[in-house]
N, C-alpha and C positions, 0 to 999 in steps of 0.2 A: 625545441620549438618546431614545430609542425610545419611546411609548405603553407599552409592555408593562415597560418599566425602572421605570416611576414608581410608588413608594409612596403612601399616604396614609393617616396618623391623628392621630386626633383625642384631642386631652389636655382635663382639666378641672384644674383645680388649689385648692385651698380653704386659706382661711387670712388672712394678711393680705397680698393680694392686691390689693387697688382701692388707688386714691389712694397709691400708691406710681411710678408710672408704669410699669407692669407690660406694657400695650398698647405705649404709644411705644415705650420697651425692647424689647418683640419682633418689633413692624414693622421696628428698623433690625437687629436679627439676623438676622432671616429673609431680609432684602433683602441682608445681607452675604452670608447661603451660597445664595443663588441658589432658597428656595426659595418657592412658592408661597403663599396658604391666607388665612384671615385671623385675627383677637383677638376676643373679645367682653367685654365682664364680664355675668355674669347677674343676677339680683334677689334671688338670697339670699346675693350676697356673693363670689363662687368668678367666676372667667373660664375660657372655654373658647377653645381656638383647633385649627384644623386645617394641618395643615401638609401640604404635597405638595410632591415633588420625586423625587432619587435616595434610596435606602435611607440611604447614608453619611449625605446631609446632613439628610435629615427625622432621622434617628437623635440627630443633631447639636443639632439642635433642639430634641427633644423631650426630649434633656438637658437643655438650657437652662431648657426652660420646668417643668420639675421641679423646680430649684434658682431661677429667676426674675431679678429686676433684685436689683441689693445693698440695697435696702432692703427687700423681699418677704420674708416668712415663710411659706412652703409647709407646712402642716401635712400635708395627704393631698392624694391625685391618681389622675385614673382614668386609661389612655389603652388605646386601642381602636384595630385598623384599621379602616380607612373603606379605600371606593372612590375611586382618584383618579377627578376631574372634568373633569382639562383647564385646570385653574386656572393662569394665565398672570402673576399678580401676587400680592401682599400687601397686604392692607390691613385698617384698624381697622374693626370692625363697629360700631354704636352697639344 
């Protein structure tokens, strides 16, 4: 995949989000479809993560992280394109 192939955006998701394992959960989806970015949880509750890769699989993703782990309750969600970065891995923010 080309530089010019790779997507990237960035979801926020609110709800009952945290302490469900929401992060863990999306570090090994993301590392199954090959794609980049990382998780956060924020201070009022909601987790953000970025995702980057091809179109299909940030797509892929950004499905996921919509609906979440089977114990998450996703009430609302923003997601937005971002600039991809280059971003070579996945991993948990703190």
């Amino acid at each position: 995949m080309t530089p010019a192939d790779r997507v990237a955006r960035r979801v926020v998701v609110r709800g009952d989000v945290q302490g469900v394992f929401y992060r863990d959960t999306c570090l090994r989806e993301a590392e199954s479809c090959g794609v980049a970015g990382w998780v956060r949880n924020l201070p009022d509750g909601s987790v953000e993560a970025l995702f980057e890769g091809s179109e299909r699989d940030v797509d892929q993703m950004v499905d996921w992280a919509l609906a979440g782990p089977r114990k998450a309750s996703v009430e609302s969600s923003d997601v937005h394109e971002a600039d991809p970065g280059g971003l070579t891995r996945f991993e948990v923010r703190d």
